[in-house]
C-alpha positions as CSV (number, residue, x, y, z in Angstrom):
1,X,-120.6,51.0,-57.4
2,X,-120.0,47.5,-55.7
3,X,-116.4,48.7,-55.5
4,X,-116.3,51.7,-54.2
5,X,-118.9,50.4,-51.4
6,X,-116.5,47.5,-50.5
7,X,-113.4,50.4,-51.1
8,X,-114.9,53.1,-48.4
9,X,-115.9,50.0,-45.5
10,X,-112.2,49.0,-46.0
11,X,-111.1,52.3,-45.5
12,X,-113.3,52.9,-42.8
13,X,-111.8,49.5,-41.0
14,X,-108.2,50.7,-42.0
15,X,-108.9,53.7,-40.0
16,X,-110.2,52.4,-37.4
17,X,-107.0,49.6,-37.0
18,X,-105.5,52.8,-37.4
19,X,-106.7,54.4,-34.2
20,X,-107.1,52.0,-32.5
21,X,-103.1,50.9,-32.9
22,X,-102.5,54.9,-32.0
23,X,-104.1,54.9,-28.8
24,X,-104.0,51.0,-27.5
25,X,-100.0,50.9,-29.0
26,X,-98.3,53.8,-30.6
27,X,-99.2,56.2,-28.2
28,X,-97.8,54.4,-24.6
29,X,-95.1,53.4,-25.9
30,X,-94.1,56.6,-27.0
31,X,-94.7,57.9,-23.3
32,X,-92.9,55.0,-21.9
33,X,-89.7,55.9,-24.2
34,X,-90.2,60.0,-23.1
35,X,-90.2,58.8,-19.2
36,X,-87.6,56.3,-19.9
37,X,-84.9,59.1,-21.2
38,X,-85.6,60.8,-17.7
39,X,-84.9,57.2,-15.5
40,X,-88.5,57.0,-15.1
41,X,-90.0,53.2,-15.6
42,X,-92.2,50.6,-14.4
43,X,-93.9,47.6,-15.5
44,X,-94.4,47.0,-18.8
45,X,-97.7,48.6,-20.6
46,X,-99.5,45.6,-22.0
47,X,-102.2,46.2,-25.2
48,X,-105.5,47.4,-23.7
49,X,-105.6,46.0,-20.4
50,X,-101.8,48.0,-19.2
51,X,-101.3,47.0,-15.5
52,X,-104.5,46.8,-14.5
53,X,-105.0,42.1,-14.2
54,X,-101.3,42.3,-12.0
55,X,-102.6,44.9,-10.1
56,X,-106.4,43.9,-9.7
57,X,-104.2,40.3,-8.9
58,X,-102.3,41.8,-6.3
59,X,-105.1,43.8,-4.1
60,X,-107.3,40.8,-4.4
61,X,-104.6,38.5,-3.0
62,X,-103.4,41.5,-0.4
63,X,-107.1,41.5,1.0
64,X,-107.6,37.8,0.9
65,X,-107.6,37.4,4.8
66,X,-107.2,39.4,7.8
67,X,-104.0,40.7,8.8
68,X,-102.0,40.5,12.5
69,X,-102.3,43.7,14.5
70,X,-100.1,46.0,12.9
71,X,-99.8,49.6,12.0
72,X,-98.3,48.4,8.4
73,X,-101.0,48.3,6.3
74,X,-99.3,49.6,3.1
75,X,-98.5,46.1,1.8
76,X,-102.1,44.9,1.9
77,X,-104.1,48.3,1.2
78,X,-101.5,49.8,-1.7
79,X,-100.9,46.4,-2.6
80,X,-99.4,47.6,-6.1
81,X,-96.8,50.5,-4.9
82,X,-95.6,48.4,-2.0
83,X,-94.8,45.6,-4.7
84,X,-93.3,47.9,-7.5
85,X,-91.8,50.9,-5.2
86,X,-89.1,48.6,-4.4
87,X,-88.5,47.4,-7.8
88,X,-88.9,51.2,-9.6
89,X,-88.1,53.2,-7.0
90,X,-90.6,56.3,-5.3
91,X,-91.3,57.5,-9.0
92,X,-93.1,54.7,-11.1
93,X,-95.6,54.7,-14.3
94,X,-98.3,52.7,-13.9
95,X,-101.0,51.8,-16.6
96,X,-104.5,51.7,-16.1
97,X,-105.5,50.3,-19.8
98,X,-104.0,52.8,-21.8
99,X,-103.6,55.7,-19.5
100,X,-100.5,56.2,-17.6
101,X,-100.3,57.4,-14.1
102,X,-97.2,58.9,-12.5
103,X,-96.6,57.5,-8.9
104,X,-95.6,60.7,-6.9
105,X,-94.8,60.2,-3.4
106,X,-91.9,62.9,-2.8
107,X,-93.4,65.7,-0.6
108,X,-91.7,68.3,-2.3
109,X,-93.3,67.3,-5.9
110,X,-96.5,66.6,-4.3
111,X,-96.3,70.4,-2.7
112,X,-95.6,72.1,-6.4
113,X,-98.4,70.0,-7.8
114,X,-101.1,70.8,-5.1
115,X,-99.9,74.4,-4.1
116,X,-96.9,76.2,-6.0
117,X,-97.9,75.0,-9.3
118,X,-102.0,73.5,-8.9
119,X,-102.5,75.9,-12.0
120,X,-101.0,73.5,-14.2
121,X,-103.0,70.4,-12.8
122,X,-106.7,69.7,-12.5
123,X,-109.0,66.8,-10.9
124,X,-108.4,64.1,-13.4
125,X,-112.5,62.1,-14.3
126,X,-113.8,59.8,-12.2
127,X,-114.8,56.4,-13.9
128,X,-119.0,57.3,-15.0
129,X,-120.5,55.5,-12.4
130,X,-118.2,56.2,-9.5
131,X,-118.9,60.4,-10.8
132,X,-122.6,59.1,-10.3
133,X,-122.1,58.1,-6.9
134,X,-120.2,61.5,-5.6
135,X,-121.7,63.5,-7.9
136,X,-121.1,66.6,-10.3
137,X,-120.0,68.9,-7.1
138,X,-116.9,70.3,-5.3
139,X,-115.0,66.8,-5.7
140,X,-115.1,67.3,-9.8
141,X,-115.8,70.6,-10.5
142,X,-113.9,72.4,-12.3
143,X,-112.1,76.0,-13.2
144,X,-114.6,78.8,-12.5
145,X,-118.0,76.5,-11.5
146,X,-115.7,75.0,-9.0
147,X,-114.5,78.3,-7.4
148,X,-118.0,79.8,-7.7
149,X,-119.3,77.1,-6.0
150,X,-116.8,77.0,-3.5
151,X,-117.2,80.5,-2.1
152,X,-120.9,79.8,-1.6
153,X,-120.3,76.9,-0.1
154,X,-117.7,77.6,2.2
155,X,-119.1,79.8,5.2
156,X,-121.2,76.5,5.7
157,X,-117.8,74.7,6.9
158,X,-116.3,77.6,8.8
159,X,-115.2,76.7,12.5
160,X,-117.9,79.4,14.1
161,X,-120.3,78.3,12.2
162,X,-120.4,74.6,12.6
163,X,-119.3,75.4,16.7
164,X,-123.4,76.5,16.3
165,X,-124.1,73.0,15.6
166,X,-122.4,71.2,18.4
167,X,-125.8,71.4,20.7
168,X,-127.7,69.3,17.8
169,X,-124.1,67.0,17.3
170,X,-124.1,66.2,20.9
171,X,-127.7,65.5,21.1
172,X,-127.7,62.8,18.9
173,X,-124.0,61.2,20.1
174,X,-125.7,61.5,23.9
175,X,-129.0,59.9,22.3
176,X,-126.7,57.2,20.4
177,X,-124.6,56.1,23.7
178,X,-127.9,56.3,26.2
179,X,-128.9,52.9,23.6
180,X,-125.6,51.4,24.1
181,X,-125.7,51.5,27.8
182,X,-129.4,49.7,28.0
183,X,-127.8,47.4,26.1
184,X,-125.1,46.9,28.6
185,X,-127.3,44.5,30.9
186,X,-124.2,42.8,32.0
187,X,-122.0,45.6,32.8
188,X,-120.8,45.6,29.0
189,X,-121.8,45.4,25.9
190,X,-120.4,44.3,22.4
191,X,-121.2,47.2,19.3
192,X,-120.6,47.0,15.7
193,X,-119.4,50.6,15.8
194,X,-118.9,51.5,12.0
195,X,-122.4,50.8,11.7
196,X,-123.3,52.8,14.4
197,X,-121.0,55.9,13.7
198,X,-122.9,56.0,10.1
199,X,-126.1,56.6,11.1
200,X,-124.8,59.2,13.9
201,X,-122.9,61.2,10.8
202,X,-126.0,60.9,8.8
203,X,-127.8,62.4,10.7
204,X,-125.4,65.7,11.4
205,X,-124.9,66.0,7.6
206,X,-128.6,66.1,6.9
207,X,-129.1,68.5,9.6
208,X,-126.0,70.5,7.7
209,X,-127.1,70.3,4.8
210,X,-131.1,70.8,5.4
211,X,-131.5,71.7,8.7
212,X,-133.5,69.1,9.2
213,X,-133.5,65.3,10.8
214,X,-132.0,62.1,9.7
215,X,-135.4,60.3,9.0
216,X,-135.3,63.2,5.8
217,X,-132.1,61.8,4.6
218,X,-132.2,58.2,5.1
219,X,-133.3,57.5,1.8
220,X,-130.7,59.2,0.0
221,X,-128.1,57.5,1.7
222,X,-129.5,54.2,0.9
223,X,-129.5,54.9,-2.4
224,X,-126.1,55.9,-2.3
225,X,-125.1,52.7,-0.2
226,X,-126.2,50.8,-3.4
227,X,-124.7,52.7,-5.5
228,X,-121.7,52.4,-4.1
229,X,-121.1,48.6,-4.2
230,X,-121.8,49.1,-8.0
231,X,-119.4,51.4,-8.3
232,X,-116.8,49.8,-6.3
233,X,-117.3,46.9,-8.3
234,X,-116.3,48.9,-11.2
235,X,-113.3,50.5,-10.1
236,X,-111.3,47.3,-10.5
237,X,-112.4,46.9,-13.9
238,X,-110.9,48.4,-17.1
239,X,-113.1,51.2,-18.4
240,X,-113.7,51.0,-21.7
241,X,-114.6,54.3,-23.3
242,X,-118.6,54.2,-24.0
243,X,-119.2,51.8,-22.0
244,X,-121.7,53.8,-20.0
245,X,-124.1,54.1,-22.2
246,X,-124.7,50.2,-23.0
247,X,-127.7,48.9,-21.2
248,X,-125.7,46.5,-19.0
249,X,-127.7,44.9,-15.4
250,X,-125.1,47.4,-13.7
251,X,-125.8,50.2,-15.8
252,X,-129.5,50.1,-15.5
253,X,-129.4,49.3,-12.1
254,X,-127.4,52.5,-11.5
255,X,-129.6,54.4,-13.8
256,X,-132.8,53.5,-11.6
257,X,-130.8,54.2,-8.4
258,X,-129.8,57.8,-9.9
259,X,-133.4,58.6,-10.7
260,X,-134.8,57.5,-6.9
261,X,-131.6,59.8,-5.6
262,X,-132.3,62.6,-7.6
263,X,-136.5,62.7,-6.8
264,X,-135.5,62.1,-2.7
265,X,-133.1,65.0,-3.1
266,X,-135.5,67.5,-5.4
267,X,-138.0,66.7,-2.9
268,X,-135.9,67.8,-0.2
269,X,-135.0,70.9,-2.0
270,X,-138.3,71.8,-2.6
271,X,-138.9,71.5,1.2
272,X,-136.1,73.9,2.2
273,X,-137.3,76.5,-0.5
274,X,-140.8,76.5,1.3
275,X,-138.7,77.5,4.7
276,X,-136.1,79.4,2.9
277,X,-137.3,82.9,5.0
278,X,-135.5,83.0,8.3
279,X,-135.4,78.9,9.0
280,X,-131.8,78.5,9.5
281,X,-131.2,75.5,12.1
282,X,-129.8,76.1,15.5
283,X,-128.7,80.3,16.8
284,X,-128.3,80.7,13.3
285,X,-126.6,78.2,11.9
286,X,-125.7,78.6,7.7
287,X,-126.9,75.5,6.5
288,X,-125.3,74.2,3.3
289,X,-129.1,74.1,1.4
290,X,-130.3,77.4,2.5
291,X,-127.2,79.1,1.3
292,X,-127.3,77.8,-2.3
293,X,-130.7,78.6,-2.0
294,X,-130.0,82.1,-1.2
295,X,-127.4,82.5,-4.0
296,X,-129.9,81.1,-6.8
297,X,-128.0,78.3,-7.7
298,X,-129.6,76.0,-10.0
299,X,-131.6,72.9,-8.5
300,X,-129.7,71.1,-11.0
301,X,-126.5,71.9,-9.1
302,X,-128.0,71.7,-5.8
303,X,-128.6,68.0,-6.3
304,X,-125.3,67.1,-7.5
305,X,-123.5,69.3,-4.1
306,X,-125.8,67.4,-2.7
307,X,-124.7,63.9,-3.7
308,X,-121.4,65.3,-3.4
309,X,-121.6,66.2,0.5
310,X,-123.8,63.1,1.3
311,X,-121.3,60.8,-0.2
312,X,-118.1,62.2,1.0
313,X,-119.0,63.4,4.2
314,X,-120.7,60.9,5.3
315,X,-118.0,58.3,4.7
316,X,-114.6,60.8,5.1
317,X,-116.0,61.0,9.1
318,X,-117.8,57.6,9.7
319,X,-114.0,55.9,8.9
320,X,-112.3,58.8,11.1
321,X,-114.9,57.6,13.9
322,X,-114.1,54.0,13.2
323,X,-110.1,54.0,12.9
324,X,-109.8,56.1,15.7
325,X,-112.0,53.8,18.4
326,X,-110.5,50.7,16.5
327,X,-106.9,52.9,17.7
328,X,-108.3,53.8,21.2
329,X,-109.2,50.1,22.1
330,X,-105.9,48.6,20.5
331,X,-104.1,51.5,22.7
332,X,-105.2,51.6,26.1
333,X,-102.7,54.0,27.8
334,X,-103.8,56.8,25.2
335,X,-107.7,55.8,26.0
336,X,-107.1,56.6,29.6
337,X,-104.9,59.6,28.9
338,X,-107.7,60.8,26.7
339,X,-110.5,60.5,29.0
340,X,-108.4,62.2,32.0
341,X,-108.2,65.2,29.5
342,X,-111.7,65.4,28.7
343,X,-112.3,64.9,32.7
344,X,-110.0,67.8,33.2
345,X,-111.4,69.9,30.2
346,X,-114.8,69.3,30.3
347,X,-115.8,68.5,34.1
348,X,-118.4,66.2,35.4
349,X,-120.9,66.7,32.5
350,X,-118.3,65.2,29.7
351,X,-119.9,66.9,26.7
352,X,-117.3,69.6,25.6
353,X,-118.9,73.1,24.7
354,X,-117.4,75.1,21.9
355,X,-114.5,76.7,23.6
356,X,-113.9,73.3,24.8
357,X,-112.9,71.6,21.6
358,X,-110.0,73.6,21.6
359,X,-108.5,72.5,24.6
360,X,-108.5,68.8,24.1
361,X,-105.2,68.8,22.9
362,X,-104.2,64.8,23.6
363,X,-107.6,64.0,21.6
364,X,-106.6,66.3,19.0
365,X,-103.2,64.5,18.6
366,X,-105.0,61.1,18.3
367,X,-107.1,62.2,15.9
368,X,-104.1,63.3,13.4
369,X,-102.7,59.9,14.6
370,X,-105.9,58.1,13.0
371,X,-105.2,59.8,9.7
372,X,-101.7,59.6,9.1
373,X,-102.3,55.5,9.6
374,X,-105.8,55.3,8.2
375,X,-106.2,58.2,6.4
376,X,-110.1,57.6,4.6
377,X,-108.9,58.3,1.7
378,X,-105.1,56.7,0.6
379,X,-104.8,58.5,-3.0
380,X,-105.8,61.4,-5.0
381,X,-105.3,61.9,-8.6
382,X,-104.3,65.0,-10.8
383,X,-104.0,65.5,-14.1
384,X,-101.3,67.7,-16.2
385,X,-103.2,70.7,-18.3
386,X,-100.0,71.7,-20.1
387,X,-96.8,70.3,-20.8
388,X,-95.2,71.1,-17.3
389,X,-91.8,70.5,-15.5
390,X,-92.3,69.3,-12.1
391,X,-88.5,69.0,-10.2
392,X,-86.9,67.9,-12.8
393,X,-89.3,65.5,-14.7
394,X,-90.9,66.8,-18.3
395,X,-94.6,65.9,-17.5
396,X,-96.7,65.7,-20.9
397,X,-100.0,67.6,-21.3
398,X,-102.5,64.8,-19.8
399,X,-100.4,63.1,-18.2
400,X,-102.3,62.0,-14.5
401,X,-100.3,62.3,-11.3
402,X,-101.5,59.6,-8.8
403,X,-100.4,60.7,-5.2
404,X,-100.6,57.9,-2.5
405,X,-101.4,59.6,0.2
406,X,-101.0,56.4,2.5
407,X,-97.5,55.9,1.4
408,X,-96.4,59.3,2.0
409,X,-97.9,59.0,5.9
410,X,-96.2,55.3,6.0
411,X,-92.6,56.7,5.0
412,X,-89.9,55.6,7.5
413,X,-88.0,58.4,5.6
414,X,-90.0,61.2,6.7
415,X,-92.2,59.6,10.1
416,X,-88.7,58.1,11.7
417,X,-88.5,54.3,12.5
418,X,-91.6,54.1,14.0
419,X,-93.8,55.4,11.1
420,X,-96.0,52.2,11.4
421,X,-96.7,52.6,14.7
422,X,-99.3,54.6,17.1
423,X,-97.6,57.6,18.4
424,X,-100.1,60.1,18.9
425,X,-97.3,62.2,20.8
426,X,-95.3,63.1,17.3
427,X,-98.0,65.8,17.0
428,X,-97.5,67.4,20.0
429,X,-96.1,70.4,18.6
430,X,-98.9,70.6,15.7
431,X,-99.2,68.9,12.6
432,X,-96.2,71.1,10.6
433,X,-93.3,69.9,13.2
434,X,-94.8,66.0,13.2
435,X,-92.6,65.0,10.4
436,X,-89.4,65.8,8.5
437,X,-91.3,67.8,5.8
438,X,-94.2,70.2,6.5
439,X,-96.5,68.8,4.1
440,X,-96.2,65.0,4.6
441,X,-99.5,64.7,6.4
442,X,-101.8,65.4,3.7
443,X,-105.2,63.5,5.2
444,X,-107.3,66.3,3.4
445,X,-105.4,67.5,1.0
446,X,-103.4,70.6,-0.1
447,X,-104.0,73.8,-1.2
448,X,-107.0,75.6,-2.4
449,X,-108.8,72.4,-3.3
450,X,-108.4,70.8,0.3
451,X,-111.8,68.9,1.5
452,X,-114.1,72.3,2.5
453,X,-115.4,69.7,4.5
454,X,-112.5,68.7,7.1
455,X,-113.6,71.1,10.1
456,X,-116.8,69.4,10.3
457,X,-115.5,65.6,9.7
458,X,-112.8,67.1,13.0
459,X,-115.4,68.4,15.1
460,X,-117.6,65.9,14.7
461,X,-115.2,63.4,15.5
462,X,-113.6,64.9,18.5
463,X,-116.8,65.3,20.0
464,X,-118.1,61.9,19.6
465,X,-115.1,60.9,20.7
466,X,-114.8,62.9,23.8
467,X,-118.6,62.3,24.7
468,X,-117.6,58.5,24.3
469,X,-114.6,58.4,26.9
470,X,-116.4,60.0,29.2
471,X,-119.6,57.4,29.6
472,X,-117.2,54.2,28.2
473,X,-113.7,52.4,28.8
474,X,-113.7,49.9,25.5
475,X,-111.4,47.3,24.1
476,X,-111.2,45.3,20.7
477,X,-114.4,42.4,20.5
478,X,-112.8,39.0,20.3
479,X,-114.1,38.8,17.1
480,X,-112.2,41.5,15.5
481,X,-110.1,40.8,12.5
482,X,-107.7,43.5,11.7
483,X,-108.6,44.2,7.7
484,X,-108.1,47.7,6.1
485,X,-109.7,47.4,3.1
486,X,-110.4,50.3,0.2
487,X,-113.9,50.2,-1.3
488,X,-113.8,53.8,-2.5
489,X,-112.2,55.1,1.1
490,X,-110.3,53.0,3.6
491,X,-112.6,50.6,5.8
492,X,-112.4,47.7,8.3
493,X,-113.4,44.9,5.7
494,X,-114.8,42.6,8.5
495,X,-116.4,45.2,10.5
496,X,-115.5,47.1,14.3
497,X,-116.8,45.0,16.5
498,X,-116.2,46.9,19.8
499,X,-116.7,45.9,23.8
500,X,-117.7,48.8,25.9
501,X,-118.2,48.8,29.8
502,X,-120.3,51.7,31.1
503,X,-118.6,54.4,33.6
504,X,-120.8,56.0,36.5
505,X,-121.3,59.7,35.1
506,X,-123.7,62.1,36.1
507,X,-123.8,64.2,33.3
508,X,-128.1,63.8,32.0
509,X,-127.8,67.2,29.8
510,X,-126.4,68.4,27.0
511,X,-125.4,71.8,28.1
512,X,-123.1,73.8,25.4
């Protein structure tokens, strides 16, 4: 009997070596060999940890200090593909452990993966607790959920229905820059602004999403705030499979934090269900709550489309805000042309009404200048659901595409010689003719799973900014340090510090 125990554990620890050797060893090397045959490479797969200490090694280095005041951020914010595009080539493999990702920065693959062939690819998993932090909605979702939920949620993020919102928007941007110029005792006044412009979107995405105030919110994004240091802290870590369930500090700190995020939210749904007859927010306004409400989806779901909008929204516009001022102050002669437009556009009362967003054309162009430089977020992953070809690469069934969005708005190739420079006049004939190829500007996304929130991060935006102009002039704080930086999205790592002198306006109302 003694035998056969000691026979079956060593059996048992055979088949593990076994597996263990197939997925750590067998297995990449045998992908490495298939994209090999096709003139695909890149650095060599190492056991377990694949690229992941070089490349950890290189963003850390990359994002030691600041950086002078250039457009060129690829080196220090794609630290990795700056370093092995011009050793591999545009194509690459890189390993994240054991999984391999495809670098894909050709506009024509990147159009048959997220339009003429996004059947063949889904949204690859997030690491556990970064899924935690954004939560089970529209960003993961998948197959039929995700189009479900994406038809209720839509109508939410249509241009006439957000226009409805721009009286409550501009309230709160008017309320925001009425502090800034009490501040301004000496005739200016120094503002952290991507403090500043998180609250402000806080506060619209609550009243999208509930109808209701900022101070109902607050505590859900707080959570999330902490959450999202834990989460960025595990993004340059190797995930081990399992690993989420092991009682680590992090893991039952993010545990707690989940729990608090998910009774703030349930409480908040419960709220809205009590005002679900006829309370819609402003001239009937479709807010995101009531209309999941309305099509009995689950409070389950509710709380992770919740998370989901919360997290991405708040953070997607907040960085727009941020690059573009950061832009505006470095670029004077586009801050005066801009305010001269809104002058034009919007007359003495500086707060542009609905059919006025349309007009500001040189603000618009500015705007899709912020995100081809600092686009809020520089890469999105997909993941092969069958065997597929894409050009003329043989991509296996799991294999995950990783598209870096930031190199693809960075290519001299595509932008011209000045790719790394602030030109908002390239889209002066619309986003389509900026570039050499119609779908190298890809801030958003492409195809049917493009951010269903992008008309309300653009609104929002333009009429902060155009509010802004027309009460400030504003230059770069001394104390500025030019530092993109990824924690999740794209961010200044050492903050916006922002100098802003007051102009005489006699606008006092918002009137739209």
């Amino acid at each position: 009997m003694e035998v056969f125990k000691i026979l079956f554990v060593f059996l048992i620890t055979l088949l593990l070596i076994f597996k263990l050797a197939l997925s750590f060893w067998w297995r990449p090397r045998k992908i490495e060999a298939h994209f090999s045959d096709q003139g695909i490479r890149g650095p060599p797969y190492r056991f377990f940890l694949g690229n992941v200490k070089e490349l950890v090694g290189m963003m850390m280095k990359a994002s030691s200090q600041p950086m002078p005041f250039s457009h060129n951020i690829l080196p220090r914010v794609l630290s990795f593909y700056h370093h092995w595009n011009k050793i591999y080539g545009s194509t690459f493999l890189v390993w994240f452990g054991p999984t391999v990702r495809v670098i894909i920065s050709d506009p024509d693959l990147i159009r048959e993966i997220l339009i003429s062939k996004s059947e063949f690819y889904e949204k690859n998993e997030s690491p556990p607790l970064v899924k935690q932090l954004e939560g089970d909605g529209l960003l993961s979702l998948k197959g039929e959920k995700w189009a479900h939920h994406r038809r209720i949620i839509s109508p939410t993020f249509r241009m006439e229905n957000l226009k409805l919102l721009i009286p409550n928007m501009a309230t709160s941007v008017v309320e925001m820059l009425a502090k800034w110029k009490t501040m301004a005792e000496k005739g200016e006044v120094e503002i952290e602004v991507s403090e500043c412009f998180q609250t402000l979107t806080e506060d619209v995405i609550t009243r999208t999403a509930f109808g209701s105030s900022y101070e109902d919110g607050k505590a859900v994004f707080r959570l999330q705030a902490q959450q999202m240091e834990l989460a960025a802290d595990a993004f340059q870590k190797v995930f081990i499979p399992g690993s989420r369930f092991f009682p680590t500090r992090r893991n039952l700190n993010s545990w707690r934090l989940d729990k608090k995020m998910k009774r703030s939210l349930v409480k908040l749904i419960d709220r809205r269900k009590e005002n679900a007859c006829g309370n819609e927010i402003t001239k009937g306004a479709k807010d995101l709550l009531g209309l999941m409400i309305g099509a009995s989806v689950t409070v389950d779901d509710m709380v992770e489309e919740c998370k989901t909008f919360f997290f991405a929204g708040k953070h997607t516009t907040s960085n727009l805000l941020t690059w573009s001022t950061i832009l505006l102050a470095m670029h004077p002669k586009w801050q005066v042309e801009a305010r001269e437009e809104v002058a034009m556009v919007c007359g003495a009362r500086g707060i542009p009404t609905k059919d006025d967003i349309v007009k500001l054309k040189t603000l618009t162009m500015i705007v899709n200048e912020s995100l081809r430089l600092y686009p809020p977020t520089i890469a999105t992953i997909r993941r092969a659901k069958a065997d597929v070809e894409l050009g003329n690469l043989k991509i296996p069934c799991g294999t995950e595409l990783l598209i870096p969005i930031l190199a693809v708005h960075h290519d001299q190739a595509t932008w011209g010689s000045d790719a790394n420079e602030f030109n908002p006049g390239r889209f002066s004939n619309g986003v389509s003719r900026a570039a050499r190829h119609p779908f190298a500007f890809i801030p958003f996304g492409l195809g049917a799973r493009t951010c269903v929130g992008q008309n309300l991060a653009l609104l929002q935006t333009k009429l902060t900014l155009a509010i802004m102009l027309s009460r400030f002039s504003f230059k770069l704080a001394l104390t500025y340090r030019h530092a993109p930086t990824v924690l999740m999205l794209l961010y200044p790592q050492y903050g916006a510090p922002i100098i802003f002198q007051p102009i005489a306006t006699t606008a006092t109302t918002v009137d739209c």
